[in-house]
C-alpha positions in Angstrom: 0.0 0.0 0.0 2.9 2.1 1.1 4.7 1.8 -2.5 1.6 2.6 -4.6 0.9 5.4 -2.4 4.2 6.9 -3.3 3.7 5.8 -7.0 0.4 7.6 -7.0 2.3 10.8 -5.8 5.4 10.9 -8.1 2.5 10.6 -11.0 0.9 13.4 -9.9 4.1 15.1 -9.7 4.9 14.6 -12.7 1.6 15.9 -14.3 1.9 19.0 -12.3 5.2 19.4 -13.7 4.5 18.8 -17.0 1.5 21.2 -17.4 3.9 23.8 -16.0 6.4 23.4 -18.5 3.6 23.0 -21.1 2.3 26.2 -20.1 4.9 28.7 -19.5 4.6 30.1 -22.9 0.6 30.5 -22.3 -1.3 33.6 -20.8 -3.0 31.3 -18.1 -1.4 28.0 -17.0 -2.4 25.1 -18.6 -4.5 23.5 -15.4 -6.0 26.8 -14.6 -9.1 26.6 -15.5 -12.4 27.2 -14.5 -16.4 26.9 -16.2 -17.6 29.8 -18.5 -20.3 31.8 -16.2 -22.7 31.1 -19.3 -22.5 27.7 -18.1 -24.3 28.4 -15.1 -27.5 26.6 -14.5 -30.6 28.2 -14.8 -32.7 28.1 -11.5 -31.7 28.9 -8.1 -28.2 27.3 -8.0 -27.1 29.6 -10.8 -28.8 32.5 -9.5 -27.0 32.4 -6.7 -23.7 31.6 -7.7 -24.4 34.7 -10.5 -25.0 37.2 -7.4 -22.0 35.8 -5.7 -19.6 36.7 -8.9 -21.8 40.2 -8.3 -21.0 40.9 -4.9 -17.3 40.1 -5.4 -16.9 42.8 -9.1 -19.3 45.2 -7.4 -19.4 44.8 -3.6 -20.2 48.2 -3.1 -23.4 48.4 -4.5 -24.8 45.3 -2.8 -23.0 45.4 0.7 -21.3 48.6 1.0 -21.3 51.4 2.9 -24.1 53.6 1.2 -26.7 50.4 0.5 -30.1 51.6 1.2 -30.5 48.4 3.5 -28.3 49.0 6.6 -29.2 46.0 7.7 -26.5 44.7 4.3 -23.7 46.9 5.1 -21.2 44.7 5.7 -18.2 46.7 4.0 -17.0 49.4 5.7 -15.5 50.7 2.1 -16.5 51.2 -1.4 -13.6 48.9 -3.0 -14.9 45.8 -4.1 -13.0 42.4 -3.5 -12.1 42.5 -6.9 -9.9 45.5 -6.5 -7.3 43.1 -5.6 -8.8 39.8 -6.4 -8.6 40.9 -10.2 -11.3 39.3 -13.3 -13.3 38.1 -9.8 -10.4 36.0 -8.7 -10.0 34.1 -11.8 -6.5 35.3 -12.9 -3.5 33.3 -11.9 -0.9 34.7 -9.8 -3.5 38.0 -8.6 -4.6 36.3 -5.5 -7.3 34.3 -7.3 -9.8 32.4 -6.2 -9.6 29.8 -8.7 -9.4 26.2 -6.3 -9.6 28.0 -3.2 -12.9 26.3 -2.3 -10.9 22.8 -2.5 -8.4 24.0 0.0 -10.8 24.6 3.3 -10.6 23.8 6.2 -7.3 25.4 6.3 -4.9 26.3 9.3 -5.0 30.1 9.4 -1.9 31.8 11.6 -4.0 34.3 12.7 -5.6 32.7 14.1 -3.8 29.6 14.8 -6.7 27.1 14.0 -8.5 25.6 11.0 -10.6 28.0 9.4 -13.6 27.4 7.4 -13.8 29.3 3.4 -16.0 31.0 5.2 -14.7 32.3 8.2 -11.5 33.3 5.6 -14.0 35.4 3.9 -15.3 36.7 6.9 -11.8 38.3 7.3 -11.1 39.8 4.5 -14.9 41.7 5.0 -13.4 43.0 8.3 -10.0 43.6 7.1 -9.4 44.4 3.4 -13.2 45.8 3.2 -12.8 47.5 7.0 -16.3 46.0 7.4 -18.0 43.4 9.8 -18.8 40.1 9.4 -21.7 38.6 7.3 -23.8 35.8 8.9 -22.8 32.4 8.0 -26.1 31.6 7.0 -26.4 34.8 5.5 -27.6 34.9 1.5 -24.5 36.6 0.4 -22.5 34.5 2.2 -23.8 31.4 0.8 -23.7 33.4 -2.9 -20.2 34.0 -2.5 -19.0 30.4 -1.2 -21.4 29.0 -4.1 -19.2 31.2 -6.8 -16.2 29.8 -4.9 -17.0 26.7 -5.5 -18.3 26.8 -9.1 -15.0 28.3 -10.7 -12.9 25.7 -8.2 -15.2 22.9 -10.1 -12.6 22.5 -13.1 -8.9 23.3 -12.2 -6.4 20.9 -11.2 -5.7 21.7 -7.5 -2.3 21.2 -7.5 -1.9 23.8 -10.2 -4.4 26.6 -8.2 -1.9 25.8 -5.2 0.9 27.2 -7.5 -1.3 30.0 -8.7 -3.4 30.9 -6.4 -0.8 33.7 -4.5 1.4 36.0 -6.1 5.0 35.9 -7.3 7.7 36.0 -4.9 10.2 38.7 -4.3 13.4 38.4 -3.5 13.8 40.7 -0.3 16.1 43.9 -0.1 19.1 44.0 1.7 17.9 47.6 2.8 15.0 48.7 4.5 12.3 49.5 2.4 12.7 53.7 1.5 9.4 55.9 1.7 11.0 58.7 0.1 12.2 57.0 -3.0 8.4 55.2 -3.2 7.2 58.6 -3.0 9.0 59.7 -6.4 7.9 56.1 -7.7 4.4 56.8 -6.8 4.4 60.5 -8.1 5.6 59.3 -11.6 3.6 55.9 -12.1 1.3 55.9 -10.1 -0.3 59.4 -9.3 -2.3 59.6 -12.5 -4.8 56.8 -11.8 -4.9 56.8 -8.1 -4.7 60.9 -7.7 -1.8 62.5 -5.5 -3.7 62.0 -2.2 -4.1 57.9 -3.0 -7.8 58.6 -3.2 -8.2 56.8 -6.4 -11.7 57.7 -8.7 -14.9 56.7 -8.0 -17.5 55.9 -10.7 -19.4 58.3 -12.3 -17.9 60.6 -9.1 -20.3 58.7 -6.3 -19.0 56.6 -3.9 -21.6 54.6 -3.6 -21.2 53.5 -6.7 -17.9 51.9 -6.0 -13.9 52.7 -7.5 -12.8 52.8 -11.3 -9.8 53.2 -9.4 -9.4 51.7 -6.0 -8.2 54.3 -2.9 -4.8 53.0 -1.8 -4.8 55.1 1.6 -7.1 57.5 3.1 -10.6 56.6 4.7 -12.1 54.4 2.0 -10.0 51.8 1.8 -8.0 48.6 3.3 -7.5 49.1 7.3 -4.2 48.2 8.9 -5.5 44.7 10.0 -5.6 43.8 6.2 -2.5 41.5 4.4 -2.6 44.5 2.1 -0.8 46.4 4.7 1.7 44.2 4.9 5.1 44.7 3.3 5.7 41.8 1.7 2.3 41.1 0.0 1.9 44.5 -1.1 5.1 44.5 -2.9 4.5 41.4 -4.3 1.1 42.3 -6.1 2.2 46.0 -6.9 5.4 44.4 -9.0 2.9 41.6 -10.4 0.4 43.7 -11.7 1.5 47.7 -11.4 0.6 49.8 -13.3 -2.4 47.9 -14.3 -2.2 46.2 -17.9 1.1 47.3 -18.0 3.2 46.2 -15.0 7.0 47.3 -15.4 8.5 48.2 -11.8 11.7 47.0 -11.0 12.1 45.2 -7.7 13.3 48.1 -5.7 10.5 50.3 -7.4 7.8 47.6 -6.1 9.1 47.6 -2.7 9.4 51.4 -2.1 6.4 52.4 -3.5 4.8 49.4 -1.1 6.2 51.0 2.0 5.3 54.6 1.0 1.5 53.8 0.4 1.4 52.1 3.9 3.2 54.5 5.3 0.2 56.9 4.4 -2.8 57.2 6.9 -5.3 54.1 6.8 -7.9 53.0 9.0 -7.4 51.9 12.3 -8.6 48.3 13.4 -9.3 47.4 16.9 -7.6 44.6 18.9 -4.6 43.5 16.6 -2.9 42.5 19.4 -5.1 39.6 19.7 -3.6 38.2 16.2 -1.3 35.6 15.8 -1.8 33.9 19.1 1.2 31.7 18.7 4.1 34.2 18.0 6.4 31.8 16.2 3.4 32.1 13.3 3.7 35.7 13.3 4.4 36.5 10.2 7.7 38.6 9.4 6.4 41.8 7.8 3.3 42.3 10.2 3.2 45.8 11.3 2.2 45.5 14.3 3.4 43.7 17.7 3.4 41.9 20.0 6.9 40.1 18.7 8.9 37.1 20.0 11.9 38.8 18.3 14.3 41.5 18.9 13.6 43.4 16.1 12.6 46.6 16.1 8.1 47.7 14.7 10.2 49.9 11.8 11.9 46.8 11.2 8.6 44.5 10.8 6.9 47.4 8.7 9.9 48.0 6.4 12.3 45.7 6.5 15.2 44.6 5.5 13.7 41.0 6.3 17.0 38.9 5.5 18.5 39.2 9.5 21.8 37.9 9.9 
């Protein structure tokens, strides 16, 4: 049993390998893939798992802030999950969604237990969307996991697991310089998301959600959000900034990541309560408590490589 057990795992290695290398010269990744949304079914099922795509491309008019229904404001912002979670989590390495149903349960750091999809979602509403949570048994909720689910229904999961996150960046051997982002932001950044990070909303109303998202200020990702964080912001600014047309050098990607969080974002309550176990902690999380020596400034901008 032992010896086709590992059989059956060196196959499957071997596929995964060989779709990669299949791949590489492809837009999307030969194993990423995931049902047209004209497949749907009709009825109730596909009703549902239409309004989930909806509330994840336009969050704000559903569950935002302005809703006419308080009783369905569960963002606290007018971005919309797609903001970062780009074609509504269906493009490889852009945090998608793509196989992320298959994955749950997971053991989440923060805090240090399994986690159902929908507690994980639940996060990102109070983090990322500086809202609160949304009932489990909730409509939305169950729209949302349904979508999930329907465009995890084709992929292979080992591939999602490679392309699910974003690229990794090798880490400076400098802190991370605010100034520097500054001139970075001013000259490829400032003429979509306006000199005061602000972004654009459509048609001028809030409540009608972001052409282009806010990147600081009070509409946007609190300080609780992985956004915040060094590393991940770097990693998705150099993966996919400018939009379309991505072309920052490392060193560009990082600075500019540390001068955007450096700007004012909302404040979330009881971060000290994160990462119960300290050894899970992750390196770049701006906040304490720490089991280390190294310094908050450290945490925030790094250099992360300690000797």
């Amino acid at each position: 049993m032992k010896t086709q057990v590992r059989y059956i795992h060196f196959y499957i290695t071997l596929l995964v390998l060989f779709i990669m290398c299949f791949s590489s010269c492809n837009k999307n990744p030969e194993g990423w893939q995931y049902p047209d949304m004209s497949k749907v079914p009709p009825g109730p099922l596909g009703d549902s798992i239409k309004y989930g795509k909806e509330l994840i491309s336009k969050t704000p008019l559903h569950i935002g802030p302005e809703v006419s229904d308080i009783t369905k404001r569960y963002s606290g912002n007018n971005l919309a999950c797609e903001n970062c979670h780009i074609d509504a989590g269906t493009r490889p390495n852009a945090l998608g969604f793509v196989g992320v149903y298959l994955i749950y349960p997971e053991y989440d750091s923060r805090v240090d237990s399994n986690i159902s999809i929908q507690q994980r979602i639940n996060e990102c509403m109070q983090r990322s969307m500086n809202g609160r949570s949304m009932p489990l048994d909730s409509y939305e909720m169950r729209c949302v996991t349904l979508y999930y689910k329907w465009i995890s229904s084709e992929v292979v999961p080992q591939i999602a697991r490679w392309y699910d996150g974003l690229p990794r960046l090798k880490y400076l051997s400098r802190a991370a310089d605010t100034t520097n982002g500054r001139n970075v932001y001013r000259n490829k950044c400032m003429t979509c998301h306006a000199e005061n990070g602000a972004g654009g909303y459509v048609n001028g109303k809030p409540k009608d959600g972001f052409d282009i998202p806010a990147i600081w200020g009070n509409d946007t990702y609190n300080n609780g959000a992985g956004m915040y964080r060094l590393i991940t912001s770097a990693q998705f600014i150099k993966a996919k900034m400018p939009f379309l047309n991505a072309d920052l050098s490392d060193e560009e990607a990082w600075d500019v990541a540390a001068y955007i969080n450096s700007m004012p974002h909302p404040q979330k309550q009881g971060l000290e309560k994160d990462f119960p176990n300290l050894t899970k902690k992750p390196i770049d999380c701006p906040y304490p408590p720490y089991n280390d020596t190294i310094s908050q400034f450290q945490h925030k901008y790094g250099p992360y490589e300690v000797k």
